[in-house]
TIROPA-463539 format. One record per residue (C-alpha): x, y, z. Coordinates in nm, 4 decimals. Last residue first. Example, Ala and Ser with C-alpha at 12.3 -4.5 7.8 and 13.67 -1.06 7.14 Angstrom:
[[1.3670 -0.1060 0.7140]]
[[1.2300 -0.4500 0.7800]]
# end
This chain:
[[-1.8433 1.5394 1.9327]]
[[-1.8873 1.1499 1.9635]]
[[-1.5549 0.9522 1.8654]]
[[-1.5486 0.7916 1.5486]]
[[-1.2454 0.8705 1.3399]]
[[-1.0683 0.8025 1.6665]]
[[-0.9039 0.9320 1.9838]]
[[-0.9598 1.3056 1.9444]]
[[-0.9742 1.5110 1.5733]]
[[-1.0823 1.1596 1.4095]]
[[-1.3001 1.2450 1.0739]]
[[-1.6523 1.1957 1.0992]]
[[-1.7237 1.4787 0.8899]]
[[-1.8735 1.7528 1.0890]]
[[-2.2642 1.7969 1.1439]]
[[-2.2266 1.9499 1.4663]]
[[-2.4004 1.7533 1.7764]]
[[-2.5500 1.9015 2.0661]]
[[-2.7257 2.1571 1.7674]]
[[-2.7254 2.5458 1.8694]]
[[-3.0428 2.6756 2.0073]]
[[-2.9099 2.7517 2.3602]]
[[-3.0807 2.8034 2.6674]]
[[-2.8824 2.4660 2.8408]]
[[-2.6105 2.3865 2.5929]]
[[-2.3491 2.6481 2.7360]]
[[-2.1226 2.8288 2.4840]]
[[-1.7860 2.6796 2.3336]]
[[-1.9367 2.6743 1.9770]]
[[-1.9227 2.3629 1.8688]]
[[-1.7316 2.2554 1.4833]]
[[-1.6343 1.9349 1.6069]]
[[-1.2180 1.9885 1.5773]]
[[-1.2758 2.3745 1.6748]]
[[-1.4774 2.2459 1.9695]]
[[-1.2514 1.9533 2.0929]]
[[-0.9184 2.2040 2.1210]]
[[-1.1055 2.4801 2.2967]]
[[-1.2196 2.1942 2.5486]]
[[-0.8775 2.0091 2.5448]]
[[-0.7708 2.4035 2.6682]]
[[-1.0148 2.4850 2.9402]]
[[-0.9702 2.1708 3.0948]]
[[-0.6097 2.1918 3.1165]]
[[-0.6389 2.5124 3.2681]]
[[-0.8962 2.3630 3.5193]]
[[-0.6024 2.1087 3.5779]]
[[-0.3810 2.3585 3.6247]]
[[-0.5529 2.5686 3.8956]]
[[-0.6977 2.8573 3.7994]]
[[-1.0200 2.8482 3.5558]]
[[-1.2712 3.0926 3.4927]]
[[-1.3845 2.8968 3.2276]]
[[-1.3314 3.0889 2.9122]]
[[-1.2152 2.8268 2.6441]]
[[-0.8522 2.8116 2.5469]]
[[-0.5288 2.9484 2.4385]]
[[-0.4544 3.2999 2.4948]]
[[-0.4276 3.3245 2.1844]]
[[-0.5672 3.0732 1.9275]]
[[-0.3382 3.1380 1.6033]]
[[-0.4876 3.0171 1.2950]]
[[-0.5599 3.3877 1.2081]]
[[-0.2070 3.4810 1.2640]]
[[-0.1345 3.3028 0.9586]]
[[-0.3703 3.5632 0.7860]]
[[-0.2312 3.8091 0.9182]]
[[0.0915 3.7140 0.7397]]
[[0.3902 3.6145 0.9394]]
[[0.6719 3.8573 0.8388]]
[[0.9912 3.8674 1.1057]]
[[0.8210 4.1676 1.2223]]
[[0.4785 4.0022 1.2353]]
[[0.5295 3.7344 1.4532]]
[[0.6273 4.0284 1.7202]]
[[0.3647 4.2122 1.7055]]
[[0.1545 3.9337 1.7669]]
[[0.3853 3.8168 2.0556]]
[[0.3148 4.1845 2.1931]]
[[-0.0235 4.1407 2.1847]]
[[-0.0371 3.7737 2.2967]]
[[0.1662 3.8763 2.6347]]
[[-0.0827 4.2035 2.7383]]
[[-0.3805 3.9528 2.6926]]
[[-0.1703 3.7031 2.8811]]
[[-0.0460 3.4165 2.8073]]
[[-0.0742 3.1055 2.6232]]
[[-0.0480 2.9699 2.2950]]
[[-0.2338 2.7539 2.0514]]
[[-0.2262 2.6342 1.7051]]
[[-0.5015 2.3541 1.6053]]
[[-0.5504 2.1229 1.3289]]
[[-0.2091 2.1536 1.1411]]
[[-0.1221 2.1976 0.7725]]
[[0.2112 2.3951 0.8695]]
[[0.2198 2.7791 0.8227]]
[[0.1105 2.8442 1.1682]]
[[0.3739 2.6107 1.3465]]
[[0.6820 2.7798 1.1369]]
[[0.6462 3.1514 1.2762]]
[[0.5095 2.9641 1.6081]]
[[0.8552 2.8262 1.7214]]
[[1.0608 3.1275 1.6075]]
[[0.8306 3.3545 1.8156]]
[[0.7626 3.1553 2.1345]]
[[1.0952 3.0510 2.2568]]
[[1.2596 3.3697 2.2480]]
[[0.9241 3.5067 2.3214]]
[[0.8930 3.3227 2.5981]]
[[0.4969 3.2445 2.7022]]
[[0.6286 2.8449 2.6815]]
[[0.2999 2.7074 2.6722]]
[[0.2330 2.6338 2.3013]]
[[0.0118 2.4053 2.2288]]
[[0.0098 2.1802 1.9074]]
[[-0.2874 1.9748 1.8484]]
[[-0.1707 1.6907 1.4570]]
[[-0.4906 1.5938 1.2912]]
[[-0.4099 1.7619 0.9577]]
[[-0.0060 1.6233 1.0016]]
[[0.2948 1.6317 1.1856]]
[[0.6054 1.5048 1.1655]]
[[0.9178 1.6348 1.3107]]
[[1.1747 1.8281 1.2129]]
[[1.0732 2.1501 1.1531]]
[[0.8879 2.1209 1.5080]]
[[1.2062 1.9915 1.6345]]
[[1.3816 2.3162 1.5604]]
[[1.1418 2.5527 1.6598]]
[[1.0960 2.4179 2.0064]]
[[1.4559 2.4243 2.0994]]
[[1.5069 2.0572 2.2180]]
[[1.5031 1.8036 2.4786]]
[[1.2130 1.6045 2.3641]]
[[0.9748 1.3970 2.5675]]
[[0.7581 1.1143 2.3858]]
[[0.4212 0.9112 2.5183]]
[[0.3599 1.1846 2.7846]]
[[0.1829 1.0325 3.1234]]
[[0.5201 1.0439 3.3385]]
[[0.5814 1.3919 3.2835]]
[[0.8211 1.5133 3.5779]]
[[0.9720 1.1902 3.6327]]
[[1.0330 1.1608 3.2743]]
[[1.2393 1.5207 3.2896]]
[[1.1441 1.7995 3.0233]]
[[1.2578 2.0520 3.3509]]
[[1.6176 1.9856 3.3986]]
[[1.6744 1.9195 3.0088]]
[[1.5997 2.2865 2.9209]]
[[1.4965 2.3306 2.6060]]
[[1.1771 2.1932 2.6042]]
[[0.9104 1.9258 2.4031]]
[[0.6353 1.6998 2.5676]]
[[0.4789 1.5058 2.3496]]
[[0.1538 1.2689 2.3548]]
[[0.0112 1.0853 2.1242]]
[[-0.3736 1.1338 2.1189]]
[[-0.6596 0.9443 2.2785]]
[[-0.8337 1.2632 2.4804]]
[[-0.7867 1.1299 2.7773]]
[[-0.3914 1.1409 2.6973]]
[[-0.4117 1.5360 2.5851]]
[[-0.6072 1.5555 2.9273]]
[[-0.2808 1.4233 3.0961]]
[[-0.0440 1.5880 2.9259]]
[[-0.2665 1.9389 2.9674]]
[[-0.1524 1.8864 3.3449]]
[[0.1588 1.8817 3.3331]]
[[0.2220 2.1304 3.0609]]
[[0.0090 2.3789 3.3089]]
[[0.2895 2.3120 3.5508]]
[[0.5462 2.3989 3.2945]]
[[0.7486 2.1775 3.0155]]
[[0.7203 2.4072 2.7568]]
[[0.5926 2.3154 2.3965]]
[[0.3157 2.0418 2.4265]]
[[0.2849 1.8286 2.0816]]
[[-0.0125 1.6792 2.0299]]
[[-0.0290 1.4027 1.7822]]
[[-0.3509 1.1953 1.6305]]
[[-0.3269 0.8422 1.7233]]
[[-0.2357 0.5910 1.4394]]
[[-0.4903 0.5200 1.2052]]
[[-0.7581 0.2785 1.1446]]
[[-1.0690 0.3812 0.9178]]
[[-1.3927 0.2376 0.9258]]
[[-1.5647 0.1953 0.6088]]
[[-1.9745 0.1813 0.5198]]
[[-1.9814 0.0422 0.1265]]
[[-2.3241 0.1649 -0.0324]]
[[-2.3801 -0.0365 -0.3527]]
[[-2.6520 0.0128 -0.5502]]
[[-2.5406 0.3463 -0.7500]]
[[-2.3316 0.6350 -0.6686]]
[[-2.0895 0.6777 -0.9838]]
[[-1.7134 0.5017 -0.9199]]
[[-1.7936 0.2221 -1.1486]]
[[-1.7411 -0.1213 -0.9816]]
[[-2.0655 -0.2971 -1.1653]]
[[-2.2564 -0.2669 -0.8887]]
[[-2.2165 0.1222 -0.8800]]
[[-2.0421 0.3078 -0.6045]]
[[-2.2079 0.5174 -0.2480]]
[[-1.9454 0.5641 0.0073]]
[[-2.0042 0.5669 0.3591]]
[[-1.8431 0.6900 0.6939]]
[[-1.4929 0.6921 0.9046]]
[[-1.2297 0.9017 0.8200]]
[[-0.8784 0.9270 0.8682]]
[[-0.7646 1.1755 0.5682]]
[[-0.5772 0.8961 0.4063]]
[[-0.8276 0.6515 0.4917]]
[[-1.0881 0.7696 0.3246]]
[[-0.9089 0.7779 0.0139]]
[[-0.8190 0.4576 0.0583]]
[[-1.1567 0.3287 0.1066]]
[[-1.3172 0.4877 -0.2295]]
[[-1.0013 0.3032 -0.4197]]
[[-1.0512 -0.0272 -0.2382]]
[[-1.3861 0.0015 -0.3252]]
[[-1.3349 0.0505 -0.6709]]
[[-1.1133 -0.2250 -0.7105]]
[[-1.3416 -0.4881 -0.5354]]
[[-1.6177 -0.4116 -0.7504]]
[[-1.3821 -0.4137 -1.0698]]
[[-1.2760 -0.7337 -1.0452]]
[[-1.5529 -0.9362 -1.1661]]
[[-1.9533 -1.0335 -1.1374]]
[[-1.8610 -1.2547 -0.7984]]
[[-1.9004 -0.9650 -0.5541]]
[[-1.7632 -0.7713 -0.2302]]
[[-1.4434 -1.0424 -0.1912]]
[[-1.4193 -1.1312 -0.5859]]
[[-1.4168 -1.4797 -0.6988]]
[[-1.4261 -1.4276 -1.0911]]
[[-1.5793 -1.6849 -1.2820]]
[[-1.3213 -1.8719 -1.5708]]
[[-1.4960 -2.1916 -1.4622]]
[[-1.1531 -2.3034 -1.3042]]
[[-1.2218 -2.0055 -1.0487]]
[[-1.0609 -1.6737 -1.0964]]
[[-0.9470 -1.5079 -0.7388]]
[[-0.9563 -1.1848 -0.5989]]
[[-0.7464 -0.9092 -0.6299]]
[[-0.4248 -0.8358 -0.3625]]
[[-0.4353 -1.1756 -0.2342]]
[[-0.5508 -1.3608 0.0836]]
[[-0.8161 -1.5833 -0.0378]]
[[-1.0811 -1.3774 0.1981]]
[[-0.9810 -1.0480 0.0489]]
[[-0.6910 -0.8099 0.0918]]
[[-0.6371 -0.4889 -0.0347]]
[[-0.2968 -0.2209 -0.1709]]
[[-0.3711 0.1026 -0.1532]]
[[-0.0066 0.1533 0.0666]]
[[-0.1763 0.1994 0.3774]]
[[-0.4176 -0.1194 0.3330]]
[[-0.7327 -0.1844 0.2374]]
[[-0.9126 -0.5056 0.4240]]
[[-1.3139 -0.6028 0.2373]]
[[-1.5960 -0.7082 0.3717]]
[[-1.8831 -0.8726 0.2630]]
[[-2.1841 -0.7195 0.5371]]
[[-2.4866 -0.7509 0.2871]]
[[-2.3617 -0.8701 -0.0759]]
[[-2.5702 -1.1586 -0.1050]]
[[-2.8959 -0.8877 -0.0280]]
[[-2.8213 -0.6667 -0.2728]]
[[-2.7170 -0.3251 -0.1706]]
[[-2.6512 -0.1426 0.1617]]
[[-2.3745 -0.1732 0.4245]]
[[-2.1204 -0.3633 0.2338]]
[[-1.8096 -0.3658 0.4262]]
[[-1.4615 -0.1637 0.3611]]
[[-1.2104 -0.2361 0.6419]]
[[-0.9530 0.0515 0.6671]]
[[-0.5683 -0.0254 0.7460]]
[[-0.2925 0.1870 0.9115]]
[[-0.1432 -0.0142 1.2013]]
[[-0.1576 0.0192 1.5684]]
[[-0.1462 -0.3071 1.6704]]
[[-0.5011 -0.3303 1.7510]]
[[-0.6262 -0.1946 1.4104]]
[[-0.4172 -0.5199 1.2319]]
[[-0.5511 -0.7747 1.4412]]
[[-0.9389 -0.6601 1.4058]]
[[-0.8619 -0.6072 1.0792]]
[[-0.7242 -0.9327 1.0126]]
[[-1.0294 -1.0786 1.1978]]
[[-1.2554 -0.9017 1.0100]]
[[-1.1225 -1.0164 0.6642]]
[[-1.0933 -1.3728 0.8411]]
[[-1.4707 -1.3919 0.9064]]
[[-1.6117 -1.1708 0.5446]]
[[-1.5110 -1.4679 0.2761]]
[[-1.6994 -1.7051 0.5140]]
[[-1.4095 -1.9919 0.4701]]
[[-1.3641 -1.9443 0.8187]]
[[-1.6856 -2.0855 0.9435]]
[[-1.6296 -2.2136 1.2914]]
[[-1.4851 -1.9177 1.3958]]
[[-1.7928 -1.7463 1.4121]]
[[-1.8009 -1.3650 1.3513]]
[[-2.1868 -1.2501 1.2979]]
[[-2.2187 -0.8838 1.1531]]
[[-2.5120 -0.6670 1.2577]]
[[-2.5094 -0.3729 1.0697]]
[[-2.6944 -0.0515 1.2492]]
[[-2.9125 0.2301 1.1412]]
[[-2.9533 0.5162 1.3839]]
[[-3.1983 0.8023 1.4097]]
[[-3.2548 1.0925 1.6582]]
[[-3.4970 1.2156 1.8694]]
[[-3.3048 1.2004 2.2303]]
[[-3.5579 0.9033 2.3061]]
[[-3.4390 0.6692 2.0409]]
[[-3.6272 0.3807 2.0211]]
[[-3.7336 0.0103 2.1422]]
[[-3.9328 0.0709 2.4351]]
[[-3.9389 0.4635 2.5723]]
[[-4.0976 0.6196 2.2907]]
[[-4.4130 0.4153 2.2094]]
[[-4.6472 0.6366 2.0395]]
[[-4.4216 0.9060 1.9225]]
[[-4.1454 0.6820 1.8365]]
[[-3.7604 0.7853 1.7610]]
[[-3.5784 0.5885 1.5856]]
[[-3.3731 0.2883 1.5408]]
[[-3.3238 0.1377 1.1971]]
[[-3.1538 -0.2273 1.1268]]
[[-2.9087 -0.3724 0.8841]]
[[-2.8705 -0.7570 0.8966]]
[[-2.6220 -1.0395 0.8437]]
[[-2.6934 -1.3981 0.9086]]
[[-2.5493 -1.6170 1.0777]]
[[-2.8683 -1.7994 1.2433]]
[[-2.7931 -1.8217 1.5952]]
[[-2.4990 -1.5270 1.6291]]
[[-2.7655 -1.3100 1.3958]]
[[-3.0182 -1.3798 1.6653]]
[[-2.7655 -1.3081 1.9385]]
[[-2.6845 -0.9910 1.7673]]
[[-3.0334 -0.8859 1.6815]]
[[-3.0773 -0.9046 2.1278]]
[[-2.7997 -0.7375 2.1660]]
[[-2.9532 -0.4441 1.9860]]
[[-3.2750 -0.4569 2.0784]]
[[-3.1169 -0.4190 2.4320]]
[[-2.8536 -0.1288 2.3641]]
[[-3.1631 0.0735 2.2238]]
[[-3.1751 0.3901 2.4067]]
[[-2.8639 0.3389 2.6373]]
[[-2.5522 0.5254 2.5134]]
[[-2.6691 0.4722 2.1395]]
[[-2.4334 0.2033 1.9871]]
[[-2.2430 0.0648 2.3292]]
[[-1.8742 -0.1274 2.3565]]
[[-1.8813 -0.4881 2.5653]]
[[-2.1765 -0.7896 2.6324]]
[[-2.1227 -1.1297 2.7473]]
[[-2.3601 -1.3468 2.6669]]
[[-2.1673 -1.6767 2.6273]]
[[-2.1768 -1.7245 2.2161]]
[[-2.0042 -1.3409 2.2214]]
[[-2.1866 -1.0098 2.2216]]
[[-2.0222 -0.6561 2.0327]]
[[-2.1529 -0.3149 2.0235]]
[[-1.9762 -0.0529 1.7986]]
[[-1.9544 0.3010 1.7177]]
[[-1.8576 0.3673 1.3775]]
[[-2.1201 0.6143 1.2717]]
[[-2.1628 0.8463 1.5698]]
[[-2.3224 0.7968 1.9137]]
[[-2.5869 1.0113 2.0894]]
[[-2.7992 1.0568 1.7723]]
[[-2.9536 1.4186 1.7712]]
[[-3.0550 1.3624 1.3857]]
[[-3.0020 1.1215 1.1362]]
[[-2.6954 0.8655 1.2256]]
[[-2.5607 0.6339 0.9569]]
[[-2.3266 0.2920 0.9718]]
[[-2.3419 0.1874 1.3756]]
[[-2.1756 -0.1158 1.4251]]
[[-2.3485 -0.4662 1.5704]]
[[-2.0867 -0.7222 1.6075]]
[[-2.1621 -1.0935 1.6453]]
[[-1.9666 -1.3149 1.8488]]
[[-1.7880 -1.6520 1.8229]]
[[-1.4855 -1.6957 2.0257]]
[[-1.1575 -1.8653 1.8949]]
[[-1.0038 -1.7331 2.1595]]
[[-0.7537 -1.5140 1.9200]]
[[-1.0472 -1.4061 1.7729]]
[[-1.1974 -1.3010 2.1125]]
[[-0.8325 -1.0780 2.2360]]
[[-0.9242 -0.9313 1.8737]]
[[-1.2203 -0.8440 1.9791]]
[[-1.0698 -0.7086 2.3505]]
[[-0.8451 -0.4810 2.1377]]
[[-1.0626 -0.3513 1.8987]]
[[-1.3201 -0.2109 2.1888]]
[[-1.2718 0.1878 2.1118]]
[[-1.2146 0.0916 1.7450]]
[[-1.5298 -0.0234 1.6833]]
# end
């Protein structure tokens, strides 16, 4: 969903009506991962994809039905021994998908501005997770509900709870029984939010926290995930620019002001002039944060990496040579890094290509950096027995909580 936010929105703004079909469990060798979104508007027109291919017609086609009739739906796509090639999935995996009608002609549909506000709020940028019922009692199909940064929600009336009609009756956003619904599932959301994630949580009807008849699916917005580059080299170049592919935020950090120059890296989001160690200690980072060291200086490389491998980081790197990472080891563990911080460290940094240039370098790295994220193995698919597709939380490593491994 995320990957087509911005042109949603851009159909909100329009006062478009379209219908949304997002993908809320996988089984199997599915080609796209929960979260992955197709959307169709009153006119036809068609952006985003929930299976690469396989079923992208059925699909459009249960969004123009659910544009017609507004109604929310949750479909299955599988595989089909007897009829694979019409409406399943031909890699052998399964996909359900919720088909949400948007239709700005009914706003008071408690789940229209919800969407839109998180459509607004995920384009910008901002941290917010929508929470929408993806299994459970048929009333309760595809209510939605926004949770912000802070824990705080929003439903359809605007306010941080729901509402209490004259009658006493509780108008929640998820259900009409009471608060509670709404407060659990703002709770279960958060939580997924703070680590990024996109996927389901199972809570009771009645708001308790136990699995029970509600399944709420929830697609986390966050900010892009952080790589920092250390050494503004050739290779630094290069890596900037698969870094950017990749969907994260950019830096380039260095020393030496005539080489961390704009006109050198004109792709990096940030570039610091600064010794590496010290704006690592002063920075942010966090679980998601890539940081690649290219500097192969030990005065440079020693003090930085002594405080990268104790931080709570996704991925250490450095490069070199064999001969350069030995000494470097030796080196990290005079001034008393543990071996088991030199565990984290991936030296020489990544995957065994062959490569040369520094693009293929590049290449070789955002590959090392995508397999330990997705749990792969680095060795070629064809003969292999391992699965195309790890079963690793959905979590966002690359561009989003939802990007395929």
């Amino acid at each position: 969903m995320l990957d087509i936010a911005d042109e949603l929105h851009r159909w909100v703004e329009e006062g478009r009506d379209f219908a949304v079909a997002t993908v809320v469990a996988v089984g199997g060798s599915a080609p796209r991962g929960p979260g992955a979104a197709l959307a169709v508007d009153s006119d036809g027109t068609a952006i985003g994809s929930v299976s690469g291919g396989c079923v992208e017609g059925a699909v459009y086609d249960l969004c123009v039905q659910a544009l017609q009739d507004g109604t929310t739906v949750r479909e299955r796509f599988g595989y089909s021994d007897e009829d694979a090639f019409a409406v399943g999935l031909t890699c052998g995996g399964v996909i359900e998908v919720l088909v949400t009608p948007v239709r700005a002609a009914s706003p008071t549909r408690g789940d229209v501005p919800v969407f839109a506000a998180w459509l607004a709020a995920a384009a910008q940028g901002e941290t917010v997770a929508l929470a929408r019922v993806a299994r459970g009692p048929a009333e309760l199909l595809g209510r939605a509900l926004l949770v912000h940064g802070d824990g705080s929600y929003t439903t359809y009336e605007g306010s941080l709870d729901g509402s209490y009609d004259g009658d006493g009756s509780y108008d929640g956003a998820l259900g009409d029984s009471g608060p509670e619904l709404d407060r659990t599932a703002a709770a279960e959301a958060r939580a997924m939010l703070d680590v990024g994630r996109t996927g389901t949580v199972e809570i009771s009807e009645d708001g308790s926290h136990c699995p029970g008849g509600v399944t709420l699916f929830v697609e986390s917005s966050v900010p892009p995930p952080r790589m920092i580059v250390f050494g503004a080299v050739d290779f630094a170049a290069a890596l900037v620019r698969a870094g950017k592919f990749l969907g994260y935020h950019v830096t380039v950090c260095d020393a030496r002001p005539v080489f961390a120059t704009r006109a050198r890296f004109p792709d990096a989001d940030d570039i610091v002039v600064d010794w590496p160690d010290r704006y690592l200690r002063g920075t942010g980072t966090d679980h998601r944060t890539v940081l690649c060291v290219l500097t192969h200086d030990a005065k440079f490389d020693v003090p930085l990496l002594e405080t990268a491998l104790r931080l709570p980081v996704a991925f250490v790197g450095a490069m070199g040579s064999r001969a350069t990472h030995e000494d470097r080891n030796r080196r990290l563990r005079e001034v008393g890094v543990t071996e088991r911080e030199l565990a984290r460290l991936r030296s020489p940094i990544g995957l065994d290509l062959g490569a040369r240039t520094p693009e293929e370098t590049a290449l070789s790295i955002a590959a090392e950096i995508v397999a330990a994220g997705r749990g792969g193995t680095g060795v070629p698919l064809t003969g292999a027995r391992t699965p195309i597709h790890h079963d690793r939380d959905h979590e966002r490593v690359t561009v989003s909580a939802t990007a395929a491994g």
